[in-house]
PDB file of N, H, CA, C and O in Angstrom:
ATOM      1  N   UNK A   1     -26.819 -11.979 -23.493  1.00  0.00           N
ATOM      2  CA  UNK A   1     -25.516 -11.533 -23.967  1.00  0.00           C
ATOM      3  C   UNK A   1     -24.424 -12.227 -23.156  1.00  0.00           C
ATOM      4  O   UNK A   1     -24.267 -12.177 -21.936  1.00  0.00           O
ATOM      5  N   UNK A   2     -23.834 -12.761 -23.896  1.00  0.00           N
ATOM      6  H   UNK A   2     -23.962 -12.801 -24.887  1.00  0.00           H
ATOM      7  CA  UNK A   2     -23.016 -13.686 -23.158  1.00  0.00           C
ATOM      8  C   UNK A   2     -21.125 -12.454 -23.015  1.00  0.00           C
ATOM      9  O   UNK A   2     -20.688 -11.613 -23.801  1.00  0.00           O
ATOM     10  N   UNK A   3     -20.562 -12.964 -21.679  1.00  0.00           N
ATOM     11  H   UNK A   3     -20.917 -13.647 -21.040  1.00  0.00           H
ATOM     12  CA  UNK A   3     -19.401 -11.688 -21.854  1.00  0.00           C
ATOM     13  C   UNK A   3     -17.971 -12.365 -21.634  1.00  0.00           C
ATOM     14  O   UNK A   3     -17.138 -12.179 -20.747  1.00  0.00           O
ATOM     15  N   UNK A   4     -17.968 -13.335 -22.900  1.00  0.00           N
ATOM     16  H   UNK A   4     -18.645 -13.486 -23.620  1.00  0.00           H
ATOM     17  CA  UNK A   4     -16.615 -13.859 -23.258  1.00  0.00           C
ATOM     18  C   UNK A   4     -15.270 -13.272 -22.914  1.00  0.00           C
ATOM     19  O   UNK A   4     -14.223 -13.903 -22.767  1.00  0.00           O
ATOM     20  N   UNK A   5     -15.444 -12.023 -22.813  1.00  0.00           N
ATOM     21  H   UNK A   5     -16.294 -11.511 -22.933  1.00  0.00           H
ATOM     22  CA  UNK A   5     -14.304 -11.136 -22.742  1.00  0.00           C
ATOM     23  C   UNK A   5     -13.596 -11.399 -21.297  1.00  0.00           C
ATOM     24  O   UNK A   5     -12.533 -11.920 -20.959  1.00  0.00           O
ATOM     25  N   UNK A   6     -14.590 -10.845 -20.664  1.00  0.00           N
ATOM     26  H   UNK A   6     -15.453 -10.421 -20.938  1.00  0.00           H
ATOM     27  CA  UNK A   6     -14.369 -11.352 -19.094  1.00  0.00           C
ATOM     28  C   UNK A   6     -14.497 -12.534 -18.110  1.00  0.00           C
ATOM     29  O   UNK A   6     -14.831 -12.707 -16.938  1.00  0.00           O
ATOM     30  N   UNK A   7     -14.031 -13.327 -19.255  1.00  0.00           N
ATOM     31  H   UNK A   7     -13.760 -13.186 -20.207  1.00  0.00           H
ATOM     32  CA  UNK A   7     -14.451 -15.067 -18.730  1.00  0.00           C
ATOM     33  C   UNK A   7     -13.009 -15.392 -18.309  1.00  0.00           C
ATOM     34  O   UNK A   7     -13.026 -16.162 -17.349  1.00  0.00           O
ATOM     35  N   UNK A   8     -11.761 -15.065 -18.703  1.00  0.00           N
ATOM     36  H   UNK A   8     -11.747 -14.439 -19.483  1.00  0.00           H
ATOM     37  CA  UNK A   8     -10.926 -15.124 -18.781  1.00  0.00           C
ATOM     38  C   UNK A   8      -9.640 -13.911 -17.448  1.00  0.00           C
ATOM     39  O   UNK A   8      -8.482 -13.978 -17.036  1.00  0.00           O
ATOM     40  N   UNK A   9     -10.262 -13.425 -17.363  1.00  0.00           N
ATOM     41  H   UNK A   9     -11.203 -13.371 -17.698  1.00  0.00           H
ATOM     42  CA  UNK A   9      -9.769 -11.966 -16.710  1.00  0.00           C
ATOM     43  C   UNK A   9     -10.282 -11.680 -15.529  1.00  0.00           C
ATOM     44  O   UNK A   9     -11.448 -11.367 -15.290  1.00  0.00           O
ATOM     45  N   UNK A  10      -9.316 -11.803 -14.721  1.00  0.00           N
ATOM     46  H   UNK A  10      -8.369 -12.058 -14.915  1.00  0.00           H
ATOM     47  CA  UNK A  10      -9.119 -11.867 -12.785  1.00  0.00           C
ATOM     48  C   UNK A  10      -8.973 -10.588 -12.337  1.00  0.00           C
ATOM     49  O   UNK A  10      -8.020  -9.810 -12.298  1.00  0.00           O
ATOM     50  N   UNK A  11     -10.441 -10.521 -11.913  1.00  0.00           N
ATOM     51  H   UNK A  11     -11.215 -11.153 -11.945  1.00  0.00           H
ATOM     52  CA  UNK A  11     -10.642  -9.278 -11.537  1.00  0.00           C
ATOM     53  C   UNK A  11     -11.449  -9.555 -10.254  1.00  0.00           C
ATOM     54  O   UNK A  11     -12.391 -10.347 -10.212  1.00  0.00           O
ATOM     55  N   UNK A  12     -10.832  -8.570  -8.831  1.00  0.00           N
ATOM     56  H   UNK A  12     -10.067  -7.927  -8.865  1.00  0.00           H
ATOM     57  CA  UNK A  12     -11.619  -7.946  -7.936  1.00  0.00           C
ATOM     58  C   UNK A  12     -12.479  -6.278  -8.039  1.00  0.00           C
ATOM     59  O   UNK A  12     -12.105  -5.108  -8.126  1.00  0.00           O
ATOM     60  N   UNK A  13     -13.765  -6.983  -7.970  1.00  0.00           N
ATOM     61  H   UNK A  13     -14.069  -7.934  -7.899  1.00  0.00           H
ATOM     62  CA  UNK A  13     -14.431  -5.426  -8.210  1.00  0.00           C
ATOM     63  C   UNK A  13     -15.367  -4.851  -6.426  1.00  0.00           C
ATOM     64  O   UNK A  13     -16.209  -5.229  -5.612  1.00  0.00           O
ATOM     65  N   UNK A  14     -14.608  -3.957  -6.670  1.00  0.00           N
ATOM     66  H   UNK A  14     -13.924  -3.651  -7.332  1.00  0.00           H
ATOM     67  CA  UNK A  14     -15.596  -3.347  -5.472  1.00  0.00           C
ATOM     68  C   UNK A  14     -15.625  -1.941  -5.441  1.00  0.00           C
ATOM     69  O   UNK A  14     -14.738  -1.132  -5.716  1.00  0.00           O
ATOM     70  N   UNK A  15     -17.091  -1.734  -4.962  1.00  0.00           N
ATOM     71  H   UNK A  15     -17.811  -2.391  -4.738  1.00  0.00           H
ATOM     72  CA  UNK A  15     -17.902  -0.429  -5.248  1.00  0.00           C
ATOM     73  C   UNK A  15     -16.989   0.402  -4.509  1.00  0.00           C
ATOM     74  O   UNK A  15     -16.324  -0.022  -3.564  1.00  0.00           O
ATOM     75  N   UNK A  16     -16.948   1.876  -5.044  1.00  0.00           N
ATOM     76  H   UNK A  16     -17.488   2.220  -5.812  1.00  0.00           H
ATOM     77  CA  UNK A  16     -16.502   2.760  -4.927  1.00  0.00           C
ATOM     78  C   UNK A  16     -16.838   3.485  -3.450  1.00  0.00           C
ATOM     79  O   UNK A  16     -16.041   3.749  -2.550  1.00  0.00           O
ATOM     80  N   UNK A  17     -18.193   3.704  -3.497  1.00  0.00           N
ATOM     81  H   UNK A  17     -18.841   3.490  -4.228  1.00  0.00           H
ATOM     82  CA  UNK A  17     -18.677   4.019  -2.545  1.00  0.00           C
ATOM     83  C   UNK A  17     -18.939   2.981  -1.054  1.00  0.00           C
ATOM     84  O   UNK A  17     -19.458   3.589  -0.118  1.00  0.00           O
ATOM     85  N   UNK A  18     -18.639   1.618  -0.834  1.00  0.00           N
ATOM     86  H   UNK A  18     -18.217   1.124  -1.595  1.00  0.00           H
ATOM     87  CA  UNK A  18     -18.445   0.602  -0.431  1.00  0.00           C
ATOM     88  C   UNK A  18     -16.733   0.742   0.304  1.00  0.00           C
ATOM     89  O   UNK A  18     -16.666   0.192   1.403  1.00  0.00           O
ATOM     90  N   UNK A  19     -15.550   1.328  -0.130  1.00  0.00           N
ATOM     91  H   UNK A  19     -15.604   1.775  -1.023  1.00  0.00           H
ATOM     92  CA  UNK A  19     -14.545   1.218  -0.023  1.00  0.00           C
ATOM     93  C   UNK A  19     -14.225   1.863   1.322  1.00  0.00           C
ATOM     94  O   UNK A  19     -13.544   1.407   2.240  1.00  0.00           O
ATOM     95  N   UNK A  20     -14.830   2.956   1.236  1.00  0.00           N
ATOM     96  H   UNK A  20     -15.383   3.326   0.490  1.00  0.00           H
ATOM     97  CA  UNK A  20     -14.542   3.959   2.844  1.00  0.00           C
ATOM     98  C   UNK A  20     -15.069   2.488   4.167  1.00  0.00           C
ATOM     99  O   UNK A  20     -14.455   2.278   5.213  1.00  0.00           O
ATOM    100  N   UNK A  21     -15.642   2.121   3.945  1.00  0.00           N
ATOM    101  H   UNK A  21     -16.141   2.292   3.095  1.00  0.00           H
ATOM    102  CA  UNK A  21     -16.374   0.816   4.844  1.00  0.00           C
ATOM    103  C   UNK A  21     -16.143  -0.565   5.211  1.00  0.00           C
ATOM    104  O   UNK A  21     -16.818  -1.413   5.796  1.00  0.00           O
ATOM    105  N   UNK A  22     -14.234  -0.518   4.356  1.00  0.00           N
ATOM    106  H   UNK A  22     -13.686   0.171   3.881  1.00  0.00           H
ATOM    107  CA  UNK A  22     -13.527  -1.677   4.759  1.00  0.00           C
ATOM    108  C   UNK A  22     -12.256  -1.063   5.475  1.00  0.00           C
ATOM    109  O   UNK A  22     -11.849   0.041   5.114  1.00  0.00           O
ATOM    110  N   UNK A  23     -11.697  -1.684   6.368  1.00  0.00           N
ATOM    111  H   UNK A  23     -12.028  -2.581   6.661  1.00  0.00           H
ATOM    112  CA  UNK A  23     -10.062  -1.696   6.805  1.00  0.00           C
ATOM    113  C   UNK A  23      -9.360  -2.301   5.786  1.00  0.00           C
ATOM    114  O   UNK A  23      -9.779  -3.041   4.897  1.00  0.00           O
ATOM    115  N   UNK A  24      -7.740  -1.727   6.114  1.00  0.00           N
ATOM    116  H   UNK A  24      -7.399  -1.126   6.837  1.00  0.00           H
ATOM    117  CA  UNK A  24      -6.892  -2.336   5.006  1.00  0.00           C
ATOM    118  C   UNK A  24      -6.917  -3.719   5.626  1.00  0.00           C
ATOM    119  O   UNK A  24      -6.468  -4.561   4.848  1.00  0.00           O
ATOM    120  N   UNK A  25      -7.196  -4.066   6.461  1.00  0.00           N
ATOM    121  H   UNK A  25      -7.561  -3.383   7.093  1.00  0.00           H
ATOM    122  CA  UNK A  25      -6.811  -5.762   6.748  1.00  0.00           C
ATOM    123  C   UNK A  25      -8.278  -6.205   6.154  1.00  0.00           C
ATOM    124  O   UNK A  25      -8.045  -6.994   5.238  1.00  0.00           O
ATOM    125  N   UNK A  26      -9.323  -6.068   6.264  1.00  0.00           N
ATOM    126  H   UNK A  26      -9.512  -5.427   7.007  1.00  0.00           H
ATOM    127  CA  UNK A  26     -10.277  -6.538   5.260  1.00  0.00           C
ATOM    128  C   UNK A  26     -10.052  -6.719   3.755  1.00  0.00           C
ATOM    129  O   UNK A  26     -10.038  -7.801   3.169  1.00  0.00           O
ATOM    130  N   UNK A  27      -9.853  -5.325   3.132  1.00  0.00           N
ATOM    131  H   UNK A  27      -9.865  -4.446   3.608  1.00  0.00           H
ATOM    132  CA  UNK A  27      -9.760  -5.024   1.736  1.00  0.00           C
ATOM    133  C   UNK A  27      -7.973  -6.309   1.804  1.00  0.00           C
ATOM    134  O   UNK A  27      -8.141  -7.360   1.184  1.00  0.00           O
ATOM    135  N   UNK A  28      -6.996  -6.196   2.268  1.00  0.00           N
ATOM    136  H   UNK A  28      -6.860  -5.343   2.772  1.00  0.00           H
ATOM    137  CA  UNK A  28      -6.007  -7.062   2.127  1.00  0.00           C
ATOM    138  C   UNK A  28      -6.917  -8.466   2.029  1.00  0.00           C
ATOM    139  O   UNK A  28      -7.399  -8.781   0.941  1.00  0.00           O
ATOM    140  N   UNK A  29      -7.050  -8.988   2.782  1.00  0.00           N
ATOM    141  H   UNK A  29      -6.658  -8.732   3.665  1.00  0.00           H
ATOM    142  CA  UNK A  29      -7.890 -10.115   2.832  1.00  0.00           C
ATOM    143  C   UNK A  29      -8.382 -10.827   1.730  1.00  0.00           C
ATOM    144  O   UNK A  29      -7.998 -11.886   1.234  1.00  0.00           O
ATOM    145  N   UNK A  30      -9.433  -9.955   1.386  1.00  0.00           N
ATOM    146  H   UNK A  30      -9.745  -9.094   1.789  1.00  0.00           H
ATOM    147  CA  UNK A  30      -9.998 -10.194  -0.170  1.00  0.00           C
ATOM    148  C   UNK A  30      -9.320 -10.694  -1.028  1.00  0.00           C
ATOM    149  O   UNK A  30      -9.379 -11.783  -1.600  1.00  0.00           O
ATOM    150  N   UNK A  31      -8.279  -9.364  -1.148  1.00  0.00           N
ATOM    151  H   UNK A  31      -8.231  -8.480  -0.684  1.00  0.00           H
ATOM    152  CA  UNK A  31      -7.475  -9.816  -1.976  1.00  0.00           C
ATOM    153  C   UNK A  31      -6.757 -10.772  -2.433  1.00  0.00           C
ATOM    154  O   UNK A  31      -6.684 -11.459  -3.451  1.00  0.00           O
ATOM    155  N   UNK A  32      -6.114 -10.630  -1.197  1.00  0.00           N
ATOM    156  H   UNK A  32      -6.173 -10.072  -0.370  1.00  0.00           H
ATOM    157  CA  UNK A  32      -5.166 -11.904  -0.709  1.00  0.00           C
ATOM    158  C   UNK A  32      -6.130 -13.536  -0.816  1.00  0.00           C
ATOM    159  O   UNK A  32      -5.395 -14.509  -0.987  1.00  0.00           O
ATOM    160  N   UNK A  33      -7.681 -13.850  -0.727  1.00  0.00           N
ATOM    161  H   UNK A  33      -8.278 -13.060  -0.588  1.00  0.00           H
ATOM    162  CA  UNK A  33      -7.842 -14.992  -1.070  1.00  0.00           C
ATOM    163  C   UNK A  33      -8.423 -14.840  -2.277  1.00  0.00           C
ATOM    164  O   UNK A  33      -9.062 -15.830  -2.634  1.00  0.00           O
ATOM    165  N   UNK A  34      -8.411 -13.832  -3.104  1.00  0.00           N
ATOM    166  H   UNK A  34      -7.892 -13.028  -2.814  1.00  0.00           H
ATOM    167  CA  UNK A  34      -8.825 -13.606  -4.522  1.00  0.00           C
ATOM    168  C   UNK A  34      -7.796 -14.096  -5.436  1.00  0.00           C
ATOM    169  O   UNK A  34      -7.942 -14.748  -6.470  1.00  0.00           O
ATOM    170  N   UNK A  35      -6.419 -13.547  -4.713  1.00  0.00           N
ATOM    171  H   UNK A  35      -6.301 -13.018  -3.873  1.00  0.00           H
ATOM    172  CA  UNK A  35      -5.248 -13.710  -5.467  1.00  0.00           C
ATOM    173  C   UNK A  35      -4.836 -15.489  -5.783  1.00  0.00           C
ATOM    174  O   UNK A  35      -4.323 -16.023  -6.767  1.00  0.00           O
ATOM    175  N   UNK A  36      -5.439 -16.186  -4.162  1.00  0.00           N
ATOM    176  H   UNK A  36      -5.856 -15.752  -3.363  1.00  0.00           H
ATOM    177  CA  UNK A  36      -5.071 -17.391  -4.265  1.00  0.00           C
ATOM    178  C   UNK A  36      -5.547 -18.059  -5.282  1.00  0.00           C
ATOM    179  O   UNK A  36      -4.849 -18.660  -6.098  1.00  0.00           O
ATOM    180  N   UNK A  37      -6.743 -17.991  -5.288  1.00  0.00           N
ATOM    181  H   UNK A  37      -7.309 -17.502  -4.625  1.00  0.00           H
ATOM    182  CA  UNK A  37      -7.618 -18.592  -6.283  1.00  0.00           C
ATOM    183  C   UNK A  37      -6.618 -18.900  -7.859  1.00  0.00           C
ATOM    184  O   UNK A  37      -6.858 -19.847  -8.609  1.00  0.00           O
ATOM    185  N   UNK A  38      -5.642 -17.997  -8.067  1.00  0.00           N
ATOM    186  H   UNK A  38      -5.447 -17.228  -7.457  1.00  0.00           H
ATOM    187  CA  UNK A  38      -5.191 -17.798  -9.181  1.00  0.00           C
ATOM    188  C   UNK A  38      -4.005 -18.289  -9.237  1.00  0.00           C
ATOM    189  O   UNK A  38      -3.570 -18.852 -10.242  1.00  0.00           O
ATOM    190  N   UNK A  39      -3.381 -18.135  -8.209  1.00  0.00           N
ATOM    191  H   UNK A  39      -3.734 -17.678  -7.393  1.00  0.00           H
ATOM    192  CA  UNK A  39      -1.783 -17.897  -7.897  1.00  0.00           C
ATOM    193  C   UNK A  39      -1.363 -19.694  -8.438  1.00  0.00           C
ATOM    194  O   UNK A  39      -2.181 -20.613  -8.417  1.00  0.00           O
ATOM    195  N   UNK A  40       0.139 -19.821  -8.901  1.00  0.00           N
ATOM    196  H   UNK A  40       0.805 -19.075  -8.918  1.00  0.00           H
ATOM    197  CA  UNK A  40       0.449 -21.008  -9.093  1.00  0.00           C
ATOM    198  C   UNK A  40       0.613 -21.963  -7.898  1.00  0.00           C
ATOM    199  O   UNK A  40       0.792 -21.485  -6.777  1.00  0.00           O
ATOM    200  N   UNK A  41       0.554 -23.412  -8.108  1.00  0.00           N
ATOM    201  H   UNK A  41       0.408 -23.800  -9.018  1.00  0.00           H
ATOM    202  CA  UNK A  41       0.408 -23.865  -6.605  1.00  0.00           C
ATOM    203  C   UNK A  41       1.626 -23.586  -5.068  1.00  0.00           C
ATOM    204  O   UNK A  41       1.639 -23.498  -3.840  1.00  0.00           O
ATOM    205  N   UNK A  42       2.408 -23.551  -6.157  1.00  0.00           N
ATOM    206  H   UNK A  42       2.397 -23.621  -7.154  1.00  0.00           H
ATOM    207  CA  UNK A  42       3.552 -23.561  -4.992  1.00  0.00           C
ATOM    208  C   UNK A  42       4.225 -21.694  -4.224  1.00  0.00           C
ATOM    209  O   UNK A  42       5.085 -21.319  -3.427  1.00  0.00           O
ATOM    210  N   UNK A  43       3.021 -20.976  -5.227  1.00  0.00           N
ATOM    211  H   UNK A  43       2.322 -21.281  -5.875  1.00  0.00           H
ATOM    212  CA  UNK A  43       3.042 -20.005  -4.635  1.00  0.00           C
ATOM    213  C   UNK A  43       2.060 -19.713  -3.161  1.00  0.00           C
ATOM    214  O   UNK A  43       2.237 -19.266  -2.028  1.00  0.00           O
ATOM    215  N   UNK A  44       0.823 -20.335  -4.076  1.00  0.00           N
ATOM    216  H   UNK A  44       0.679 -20.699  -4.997  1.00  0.00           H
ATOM    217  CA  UNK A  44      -0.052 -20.510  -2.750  1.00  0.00           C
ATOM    218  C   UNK A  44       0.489 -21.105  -1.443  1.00  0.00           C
ATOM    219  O   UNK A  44       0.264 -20.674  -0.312  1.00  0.00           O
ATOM    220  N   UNK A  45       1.384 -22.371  -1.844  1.00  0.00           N
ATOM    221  H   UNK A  45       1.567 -22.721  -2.763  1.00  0.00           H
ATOM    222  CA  UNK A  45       2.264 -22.621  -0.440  1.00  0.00           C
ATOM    223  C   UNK A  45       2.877 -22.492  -0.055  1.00  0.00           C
ATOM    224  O   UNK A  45       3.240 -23.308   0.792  1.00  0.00           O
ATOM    225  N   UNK A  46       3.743 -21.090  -0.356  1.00  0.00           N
ATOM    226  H   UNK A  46       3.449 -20.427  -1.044  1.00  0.00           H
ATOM    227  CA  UNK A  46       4.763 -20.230   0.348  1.00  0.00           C
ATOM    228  C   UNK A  46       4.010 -19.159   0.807  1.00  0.00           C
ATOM    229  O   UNK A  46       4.639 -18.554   1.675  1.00  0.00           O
ATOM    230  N   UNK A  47       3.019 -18.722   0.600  1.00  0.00           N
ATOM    231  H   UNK A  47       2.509 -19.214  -0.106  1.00  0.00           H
ATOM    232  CA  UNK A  47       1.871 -17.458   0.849  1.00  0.00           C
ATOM    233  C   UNK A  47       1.194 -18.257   2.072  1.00  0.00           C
ATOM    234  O   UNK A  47       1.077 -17.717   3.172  1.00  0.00           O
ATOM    235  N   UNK A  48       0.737 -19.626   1.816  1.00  0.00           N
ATOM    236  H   UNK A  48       0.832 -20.064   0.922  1.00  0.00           H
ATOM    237  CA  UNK A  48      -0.177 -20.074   3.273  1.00  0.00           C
ATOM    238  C   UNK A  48       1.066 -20.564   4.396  1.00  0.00           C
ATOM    239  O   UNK A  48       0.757 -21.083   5.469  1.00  0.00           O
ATOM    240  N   UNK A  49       2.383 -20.344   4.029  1.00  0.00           N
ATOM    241  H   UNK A  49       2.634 -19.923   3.158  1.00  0.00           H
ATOM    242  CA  UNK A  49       2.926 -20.776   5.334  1.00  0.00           C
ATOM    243  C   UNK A  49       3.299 -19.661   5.993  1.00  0.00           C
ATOM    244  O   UNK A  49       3.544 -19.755   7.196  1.00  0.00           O
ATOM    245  N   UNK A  50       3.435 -18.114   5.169  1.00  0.00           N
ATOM    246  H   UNK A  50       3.235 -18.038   4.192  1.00  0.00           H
ATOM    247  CA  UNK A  50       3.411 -17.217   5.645  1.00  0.00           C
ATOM    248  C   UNK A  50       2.549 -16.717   6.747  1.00  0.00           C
ATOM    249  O   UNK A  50       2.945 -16.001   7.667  1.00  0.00           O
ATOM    250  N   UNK A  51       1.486 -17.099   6.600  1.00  0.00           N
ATOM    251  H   UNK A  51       1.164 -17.681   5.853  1.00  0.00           H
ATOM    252  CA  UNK A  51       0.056 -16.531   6.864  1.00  0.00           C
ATOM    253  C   UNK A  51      -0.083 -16.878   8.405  1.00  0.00           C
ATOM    254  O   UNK A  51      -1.110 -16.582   9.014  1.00  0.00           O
TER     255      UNK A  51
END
């Protein structure tokens, strides 16, 4: 079964029960290089000079 739907759609998934077991600077993290992955370029290089 192929899942076309979600081929397209930027998503971070993480277990529920998994969540108590990160810090916000971890769970930020993730995010934050999940987001890059996506982000337009010149956002990414106002975000990595932040950093």
């Amino acid at each position: 079964m192929r899942r076309t739907h979600v081929r397209s759609f930027h998503a971070v998934l993480v277990q529920q029960s998994r969540l108590g077991g990160l810090t916000m600077a971890e769970l930020r993290e993730v995010l934050t290089e999940a987001w890059l992955t996506v982000a337009p370029r010149r956002m990414r290089r106002s975000t990595s000079n932040d950093r």
